[in-house]
N, C-alpha and C positions, 0 to 999 in steps of 0.2 A: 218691125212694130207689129205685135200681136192686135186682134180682131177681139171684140170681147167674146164671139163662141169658141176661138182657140183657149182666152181665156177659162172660161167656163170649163173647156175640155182640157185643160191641164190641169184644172183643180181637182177635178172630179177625180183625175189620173192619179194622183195623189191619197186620193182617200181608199181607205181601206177596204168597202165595200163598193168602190164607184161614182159612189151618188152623195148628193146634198141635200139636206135638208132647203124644204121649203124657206123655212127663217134663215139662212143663210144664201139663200139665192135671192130673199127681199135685203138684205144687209149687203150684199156683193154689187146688187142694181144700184141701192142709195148711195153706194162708195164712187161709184162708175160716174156718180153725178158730178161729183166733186176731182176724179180721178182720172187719168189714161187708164187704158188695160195695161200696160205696158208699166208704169207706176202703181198699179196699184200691187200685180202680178212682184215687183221687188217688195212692196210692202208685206206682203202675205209669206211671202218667202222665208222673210225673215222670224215667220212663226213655227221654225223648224219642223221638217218632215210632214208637212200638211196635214196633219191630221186634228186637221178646224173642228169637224165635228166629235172628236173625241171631249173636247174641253167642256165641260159643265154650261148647260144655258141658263144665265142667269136672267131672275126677270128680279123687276122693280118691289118691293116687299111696301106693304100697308104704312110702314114707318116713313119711308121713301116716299109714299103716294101722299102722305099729312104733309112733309116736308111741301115736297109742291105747292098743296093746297095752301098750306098757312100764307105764300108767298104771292100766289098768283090769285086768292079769293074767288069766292064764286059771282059771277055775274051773268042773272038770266038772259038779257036782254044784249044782244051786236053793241061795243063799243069801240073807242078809236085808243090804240093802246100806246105805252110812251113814243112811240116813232111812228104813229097813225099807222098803227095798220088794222084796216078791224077785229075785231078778238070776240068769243064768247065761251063762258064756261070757267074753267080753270086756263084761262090763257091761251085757250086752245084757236090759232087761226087758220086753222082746216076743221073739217072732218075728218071719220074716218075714209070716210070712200072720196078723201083725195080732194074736195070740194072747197074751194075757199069761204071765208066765211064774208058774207055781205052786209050792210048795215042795216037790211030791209028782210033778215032774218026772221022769222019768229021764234020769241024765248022758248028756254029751252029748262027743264027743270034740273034740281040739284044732281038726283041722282042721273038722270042722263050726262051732265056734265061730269060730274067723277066717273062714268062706266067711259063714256068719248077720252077723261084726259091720261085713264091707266092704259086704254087699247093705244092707243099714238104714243104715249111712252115707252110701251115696251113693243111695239112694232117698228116705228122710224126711228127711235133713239137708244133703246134696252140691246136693240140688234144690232147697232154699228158699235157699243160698246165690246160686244161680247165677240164682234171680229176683230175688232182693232187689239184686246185684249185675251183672245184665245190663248194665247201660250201662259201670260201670267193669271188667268182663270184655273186651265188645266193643272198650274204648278201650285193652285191654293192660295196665291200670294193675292185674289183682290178679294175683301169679306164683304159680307153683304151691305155694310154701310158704305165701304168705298164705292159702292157698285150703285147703291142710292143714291150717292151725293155725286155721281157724273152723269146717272140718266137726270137729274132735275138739274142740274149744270146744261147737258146738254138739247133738256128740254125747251130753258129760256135761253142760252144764245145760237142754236140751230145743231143737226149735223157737218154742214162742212167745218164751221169754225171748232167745236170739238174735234172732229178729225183731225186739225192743221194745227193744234193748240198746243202748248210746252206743257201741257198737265198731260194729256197720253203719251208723249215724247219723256217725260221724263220717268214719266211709269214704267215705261218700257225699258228705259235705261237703270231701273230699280231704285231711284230716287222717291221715296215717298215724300218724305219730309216737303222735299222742292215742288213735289207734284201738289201738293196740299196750299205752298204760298201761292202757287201757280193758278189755285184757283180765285182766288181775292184779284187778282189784275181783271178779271172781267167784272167790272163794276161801272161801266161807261151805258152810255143810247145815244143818241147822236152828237157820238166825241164829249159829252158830259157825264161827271161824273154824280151818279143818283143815289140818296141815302138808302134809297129804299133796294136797290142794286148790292151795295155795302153790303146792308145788315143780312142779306141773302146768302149772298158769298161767304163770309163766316158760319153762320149755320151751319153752309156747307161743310166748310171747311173741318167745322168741328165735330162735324159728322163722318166725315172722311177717316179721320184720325182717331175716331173714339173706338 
């Protein structure tokens, strides 16, 4: 069973210059949460000849960030979100520097919440897409909508459960079409199913595919 710096030092062994990018050793950490080194090490593997940072860094585009917005609203003030957890901003239950959000927050204005919900998009979520998807990034096969409609996927149901989910499984296996129905089953919050979940997931969906 590998150590995550054997990890780290066999990735590295694989890349062509050595080294990793920053954004890829925060996307390698956030996987390690949900991951063995040892599992994550066959996942990665399977993105032929390791050359992770060759594949284009995708980040979340202005259409992608509306998307979000239309779904998650703005709200200055700490609220308690469908499964209590407190939330402010655009759905945002951190900050950036890692901080939970508390009910005893002070609001927070509009543009702070858009500039807080595009940095945590494309830092804890934009970056595990773009490892979990490096090989079909690199090959051209994800377009910027599919890549919008799985960071706001992955923005409201978490990183582990996007990582462990049959929409990047079956991407990987070059099923779009499936990856697309794949994402309408996340329509649930505790074990219910929410319209306003639904009408999201389509969106998505139709944005994935357009």
């Amino acid at each position: 069973m590998k150590t995550e710096k054997e990890l780290f030092d066999f990735i590295r062994s694989n890349q062509k210059d050595g080294k990793l990018s920053q954004a890829e050793v925060n996307a390698t950490n956030k996987l390690l949460q949900f991951m063995t080194p040892d599992e994550l090490l066959n996942y990665l593997a399977d993105l032929n000849d390791w050359q992770i940072n060759d594949a284009q860094e995708m980040k979340l585009s202005k259409d992608g960030a509306g998307l979000i917005k239309q779904f998650e609203e703005f709200r200055s003030k700490p609220y308690l979100d469908a499964v209590r957890v407190p939330t402010i901003g655009y759905g945002s239950t951190y900050y950036p520097d890692g901080r939970k959000v508390s009910l005893k927050d002070a609001p927070i204005t509009e543009q702070k919440a858009s500039e807080m919900m595009e940095f945590i998009a494309n830092k804890d979520f934009g970056s595990v897409i773009n490892v979990l998807l490096a090989k079909q990034i690199k090959e051209g096969k994800i377009t910027q909508n599919m890549f919008d409609a799985l960071v706001s996927l992955a923005y409201n149901i978490g990183a582990q459960a996007i990582t462990k989910s049959s929409v990047i499984r079956l991407l990987r296996a070059g099923d779009k079409v499936g990856a697309a129905k794949a994402i309408t089953m996340w329509n649930r919050a505790g074990g219910k199913i929410l319209t306003g979940l639904s009408k999201r997931r389509e969106k998505e969906k139709a944005l994935f595919l357009a």
